[in-house]
C-alpha positions as CSV (number, residue, x, y, z in Angstrom):
1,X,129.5,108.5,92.2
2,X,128.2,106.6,89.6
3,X,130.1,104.8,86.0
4,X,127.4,105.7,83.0
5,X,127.8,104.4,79.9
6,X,125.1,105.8,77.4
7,X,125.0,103.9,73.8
8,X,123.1,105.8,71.3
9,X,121.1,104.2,68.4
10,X,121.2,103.7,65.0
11,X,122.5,106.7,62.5
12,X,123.2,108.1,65.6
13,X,127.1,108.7,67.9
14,X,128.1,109.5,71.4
15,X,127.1,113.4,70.2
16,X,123.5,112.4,71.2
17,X,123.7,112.7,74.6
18,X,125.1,116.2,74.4
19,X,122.5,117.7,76.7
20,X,122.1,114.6,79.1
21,X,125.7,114.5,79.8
22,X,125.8,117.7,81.7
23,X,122.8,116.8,84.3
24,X,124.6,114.1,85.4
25,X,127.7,116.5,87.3
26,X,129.1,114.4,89.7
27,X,129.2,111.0,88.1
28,X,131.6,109.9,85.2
29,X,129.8,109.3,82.1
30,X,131.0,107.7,79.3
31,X,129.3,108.1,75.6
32,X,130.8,106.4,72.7
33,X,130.5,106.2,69.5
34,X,130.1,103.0,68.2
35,X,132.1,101.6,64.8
36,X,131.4,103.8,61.6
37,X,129.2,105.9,63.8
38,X,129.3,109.7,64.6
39,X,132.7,110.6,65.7
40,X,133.8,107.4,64.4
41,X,131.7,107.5,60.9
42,X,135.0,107.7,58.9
43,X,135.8,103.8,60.3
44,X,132.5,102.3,58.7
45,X,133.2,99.5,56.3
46,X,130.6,96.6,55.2
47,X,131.9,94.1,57.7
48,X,130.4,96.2,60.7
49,X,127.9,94.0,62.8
50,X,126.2,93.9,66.2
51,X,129.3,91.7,67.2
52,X,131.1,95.0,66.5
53,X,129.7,97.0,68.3
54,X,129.4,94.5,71.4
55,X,133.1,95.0,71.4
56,X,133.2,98.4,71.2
57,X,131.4,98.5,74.9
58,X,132.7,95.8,76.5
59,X,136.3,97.1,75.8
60,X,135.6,100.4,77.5
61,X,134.3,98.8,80.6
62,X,137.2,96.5,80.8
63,X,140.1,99.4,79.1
64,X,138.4,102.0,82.0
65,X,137.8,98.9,84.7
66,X,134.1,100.1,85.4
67,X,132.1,99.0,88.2
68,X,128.9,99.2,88.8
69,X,127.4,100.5,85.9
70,X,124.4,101.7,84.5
71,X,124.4,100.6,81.0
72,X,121.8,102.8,79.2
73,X,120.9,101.8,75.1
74,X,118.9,104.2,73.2
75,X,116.7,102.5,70.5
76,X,119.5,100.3,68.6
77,X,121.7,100.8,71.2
78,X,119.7,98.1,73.6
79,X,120.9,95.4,71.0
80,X,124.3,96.3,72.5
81,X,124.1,96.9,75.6
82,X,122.1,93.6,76.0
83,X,125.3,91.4,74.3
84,X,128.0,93.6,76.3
85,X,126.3,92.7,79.6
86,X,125.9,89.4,78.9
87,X,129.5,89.1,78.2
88,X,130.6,91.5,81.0
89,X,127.3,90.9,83.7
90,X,129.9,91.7,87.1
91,X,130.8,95.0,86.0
92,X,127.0,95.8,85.2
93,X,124.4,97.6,88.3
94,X,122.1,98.1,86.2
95,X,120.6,97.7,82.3
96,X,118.6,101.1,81.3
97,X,116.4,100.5,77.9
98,X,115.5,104.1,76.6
99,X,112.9,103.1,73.8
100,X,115.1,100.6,73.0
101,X,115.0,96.6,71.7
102,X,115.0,94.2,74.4
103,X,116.4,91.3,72.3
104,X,115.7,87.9,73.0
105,X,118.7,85.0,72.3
106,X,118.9,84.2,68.4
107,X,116.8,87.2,67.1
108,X,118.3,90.2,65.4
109,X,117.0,94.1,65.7
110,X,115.2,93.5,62.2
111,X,112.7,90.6,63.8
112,X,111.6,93.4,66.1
113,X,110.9,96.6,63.3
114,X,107.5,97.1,62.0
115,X,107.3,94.7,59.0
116,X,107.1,97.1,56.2
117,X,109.8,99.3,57.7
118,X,112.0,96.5,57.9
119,X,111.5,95.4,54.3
120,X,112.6,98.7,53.2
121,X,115.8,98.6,55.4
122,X,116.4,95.0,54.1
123,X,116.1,95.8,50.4
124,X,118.3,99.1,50.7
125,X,121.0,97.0,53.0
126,X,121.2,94.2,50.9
127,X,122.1,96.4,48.0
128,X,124.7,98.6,49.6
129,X,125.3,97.4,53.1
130,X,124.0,100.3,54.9
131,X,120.8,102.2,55.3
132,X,119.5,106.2,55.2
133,X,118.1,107.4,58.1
134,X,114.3,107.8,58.4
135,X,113.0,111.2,58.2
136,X,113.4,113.2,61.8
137,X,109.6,113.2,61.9
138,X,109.6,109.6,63.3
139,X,111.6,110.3,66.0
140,X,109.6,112.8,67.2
141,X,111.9,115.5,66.1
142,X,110.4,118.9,64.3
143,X,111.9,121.6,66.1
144,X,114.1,123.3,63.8
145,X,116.8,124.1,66.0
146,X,116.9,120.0,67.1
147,X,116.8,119.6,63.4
148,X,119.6,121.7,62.7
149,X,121.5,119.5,65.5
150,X,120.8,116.0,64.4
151,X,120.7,116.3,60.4
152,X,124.7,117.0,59.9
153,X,126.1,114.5,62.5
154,X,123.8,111.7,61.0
155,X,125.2,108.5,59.4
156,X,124.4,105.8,57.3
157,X,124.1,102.7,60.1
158,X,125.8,99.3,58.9
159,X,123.2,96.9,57.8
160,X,125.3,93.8,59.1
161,X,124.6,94.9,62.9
162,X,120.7,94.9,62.0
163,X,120.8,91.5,60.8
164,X,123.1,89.3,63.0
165,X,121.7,87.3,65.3
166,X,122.3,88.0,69.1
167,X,123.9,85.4,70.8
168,X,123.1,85.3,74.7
169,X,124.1,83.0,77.6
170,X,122.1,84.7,80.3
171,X,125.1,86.1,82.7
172,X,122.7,89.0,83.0
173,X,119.2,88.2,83.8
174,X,119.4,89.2,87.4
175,X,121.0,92.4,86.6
176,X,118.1,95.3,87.2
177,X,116.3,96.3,84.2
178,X,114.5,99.9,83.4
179,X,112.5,100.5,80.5
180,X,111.4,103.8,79.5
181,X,108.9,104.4,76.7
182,X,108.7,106.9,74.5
183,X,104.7,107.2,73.8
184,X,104.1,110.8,72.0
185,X,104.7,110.2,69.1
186,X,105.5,105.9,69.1
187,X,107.8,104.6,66.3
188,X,105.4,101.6,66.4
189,X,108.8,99.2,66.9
190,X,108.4,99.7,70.8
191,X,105.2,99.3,71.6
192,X,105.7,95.5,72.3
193,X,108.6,96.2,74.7
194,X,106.6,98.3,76.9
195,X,103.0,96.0,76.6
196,X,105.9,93.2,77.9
197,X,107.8,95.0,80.7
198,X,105.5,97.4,82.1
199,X,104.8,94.8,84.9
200,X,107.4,92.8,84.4
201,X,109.1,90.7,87.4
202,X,112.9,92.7,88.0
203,X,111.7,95.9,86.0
204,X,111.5,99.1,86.6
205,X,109.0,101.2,84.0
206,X,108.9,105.0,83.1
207,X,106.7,105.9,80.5
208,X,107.4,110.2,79.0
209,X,105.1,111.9,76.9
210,X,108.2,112.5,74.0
211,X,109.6,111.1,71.0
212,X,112.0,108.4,70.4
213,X,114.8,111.0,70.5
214,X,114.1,111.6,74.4
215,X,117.5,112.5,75.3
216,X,117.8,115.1,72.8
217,X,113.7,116.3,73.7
218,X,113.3,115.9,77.2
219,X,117.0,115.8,78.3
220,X,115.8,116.9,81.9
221,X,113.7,113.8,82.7
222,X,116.1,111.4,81.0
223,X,119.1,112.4,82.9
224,X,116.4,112.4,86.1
225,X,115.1,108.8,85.4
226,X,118.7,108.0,85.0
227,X,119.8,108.8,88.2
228,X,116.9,106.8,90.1
């Protein structure tokens, strides 16, 4: 049996992985929502930031003492779950980026977003500390019945946690690494992720022919790409 811990991405909560959760009998999965996120959305305050949400992950490895992990971050999400293993590297088996940053020491996720995207985030966060979600279409998402799933459990995602700079020490660069890529349609924030670990030394690469909401899409191969 395997510990999971799935971290969803921004304007997203644990309620993401809804329909991965179930293919994955047999193991215990964890899914939380992060600070002034989905479940947790009534918590959000302007102070939020990626230090936050760090915390948020390592405490439930360390309040459930969890082994061997696979630490899975969705988009956003692989801004955390890069800081909680490198605070929390001997609990970690393995670090699972589902079209997600990869974040390199110093840089926050808004060094990595398409530059005109990013202004737009910037200029709304600045204002009011938090920022809309993009339309569904960019995620891939035009089904009407996903639609109907996603739109009412969205949130407005704290700007601080897209403009603090990760700090890393590298406890975790021997820990495994997957990348999966999300190719059909891209969100154009990714691309450089996979052109970098496709063939990368200590990675494992999956590319799916789905949006950036794969685990909501294609739930079948996520949870089956999970589990290798």
């Amino acid at each position: 049996m395997a510990n999971y811990v799935l971290v969803h991405g921004a304007w997203h909560g644990g309620w993401c992985w809804r329909f991965v959760r179930p293919l994955l009998k047999g193991h215990a999965v964890f899914t939380p929502s992060l600070t002034g996120l989905g479940d947790r959305r009534h918590l959000a305050r302007p102070d939020i930031d990626l230090e936050t949400h760090i915390t948020d992950v390592v405490s439930l490895l360390e309040m459930e003492d969890l082994h061997d992990v696979v630490l899975v971050g969705h988009s956003y999400g692989g801004m955390v779950v890069t800081g909680a293993a490198d605070r929390a590297s001997g609990r970690i088996a393995r670090l699972v980026y589902l079209d997600a940053f990869v974040p390199e020491n110093g840089k926050c996720l808004l060094d990595y977003v398409v530059p005109e995207r990013a202004a737009r985030m910037r200029e709304e966060g600045e204002k009011v500390g938090s920022v809309t979600p993009p339309p569904l279409s960019l995620w891939g998402v035009t089904d009407p019945m996903h639609i109907d799933f996603i739109k009412p459990r969205e949130a407005r995602h704290p700007y601080g946690t897209m403009v603090q700079r990760i700090k890393l020490t590298g406890a975790a660069s021997a820990v495994p690494k997957t990348f999966i890529y999300c190719r059909s349609p891209a969100t154009g924030s990714f691309d450089q992720f996979a052109a970098k670990y496709r063939s990368a030394p200590g990675w494992r690469f999956h590319e799916l022919a789905t949006g950036h909401d794969a685990m909501i899409l294609m739930p079948e191969r996520v949870a089956e790409l999970l589990r290798k």
